[in-house]
N, C-alpha and C positions, 0 to 999 in steps of 0.2 A: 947135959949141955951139948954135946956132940949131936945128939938125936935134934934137939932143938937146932943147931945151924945148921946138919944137914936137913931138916926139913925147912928151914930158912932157904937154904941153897934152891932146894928142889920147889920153892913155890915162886924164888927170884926167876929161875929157869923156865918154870911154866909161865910163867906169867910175859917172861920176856917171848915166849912161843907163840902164848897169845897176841902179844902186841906183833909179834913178826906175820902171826896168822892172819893177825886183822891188815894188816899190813899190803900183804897180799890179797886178801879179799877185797880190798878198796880198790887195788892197783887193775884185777880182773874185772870189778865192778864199771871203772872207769874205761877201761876197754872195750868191756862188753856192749855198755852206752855209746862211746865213741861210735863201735862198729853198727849199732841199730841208729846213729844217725845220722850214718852213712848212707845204710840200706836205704832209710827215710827220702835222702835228699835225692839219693839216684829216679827212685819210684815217682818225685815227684818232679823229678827233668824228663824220667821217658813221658811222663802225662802231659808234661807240657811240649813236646817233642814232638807228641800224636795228637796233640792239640792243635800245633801250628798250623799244619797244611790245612786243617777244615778254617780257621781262622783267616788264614789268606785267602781259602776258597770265596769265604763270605764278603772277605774285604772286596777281593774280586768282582764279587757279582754284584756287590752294594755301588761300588765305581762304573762298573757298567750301566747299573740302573743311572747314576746322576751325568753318567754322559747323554744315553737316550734321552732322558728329560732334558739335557741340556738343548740338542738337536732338535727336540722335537717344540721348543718353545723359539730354538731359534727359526725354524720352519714357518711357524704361527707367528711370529714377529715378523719373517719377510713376507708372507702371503697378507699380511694387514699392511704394510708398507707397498705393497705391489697396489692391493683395492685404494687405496689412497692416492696412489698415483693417479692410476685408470679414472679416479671418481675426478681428481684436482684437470685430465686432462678433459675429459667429456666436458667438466665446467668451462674449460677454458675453451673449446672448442662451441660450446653450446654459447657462451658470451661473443666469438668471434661471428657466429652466424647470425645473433642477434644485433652485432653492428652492422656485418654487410646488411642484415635487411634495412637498419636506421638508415645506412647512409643510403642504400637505396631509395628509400621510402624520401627522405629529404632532399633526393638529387630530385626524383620526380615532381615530388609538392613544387623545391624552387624552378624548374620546368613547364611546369603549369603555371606556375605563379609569372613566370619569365610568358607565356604563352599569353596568358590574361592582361600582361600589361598593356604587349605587344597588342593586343585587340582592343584595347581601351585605348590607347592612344592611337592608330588606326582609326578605331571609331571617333576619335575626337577631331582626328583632323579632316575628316570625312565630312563631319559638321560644321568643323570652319569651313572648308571650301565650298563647302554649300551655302553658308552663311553669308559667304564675301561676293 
């Protein structure tokens, strides 16, 4: 009976070793983890770290290009805006010179016309006074 409790004792005793063992292996396990996903997170800050600056570069140069385009459309907006003008002033210049010639051309016609009366009635009274 003695042999039986002390080997009761001695497998209570291992056994609680084991559970202490395990115990500890869980507690290193859990540590071990923590610290590789530590390592993890660091590895993937310095990537994104050495990531940034090409990321700005690009944002960079992408903004530079949508300025250029921006200028380069507002350019081409004002040089159409400019021929627009030129074409609306030529018209308008081209219709002013085709009034002065109207109103020329009509001052002359009622000049002659003014000329022809003047000779028509002249000749008319040229023939009354012949007549009488």
């Amino acid at each position: 009976m003695q042999i039986e409790q002390n080997l009761r004792i001695k497998n209570a005793a291992d056994e609680e070793a084991r559970k202490y063992m395990a115990e500890i292996r869980r507690a290193d396990m859990a540590g071990l983890e923590k610290e590789q996903q530590t390592v993890r997170q660091r590895e993937v800050e310095k990537r994104a770290y050495a990531e940034n600056p090409r990321q700005q570069m690009r944002e960079m140069e992408q903004r530079r290009m949508q300025e250029k385009l921006y200028k380069e459309k507002e350019i081409q907006e004002s040089r159409q805006i400019q021929k627009q003008y030129e074409r609306q002033q030529w018209m308008l210049k081209q219709k002013q010179q085709q009034e002065a010639t109207d109103a020329r051309n009509s001052y002359t016609e009622h000049l002659a016309s003014k000329s022809r009366n003047r000779a028509r009635a002249n000749t008319l009274e040229i023939k009354e006074e012949e007549d009488r």
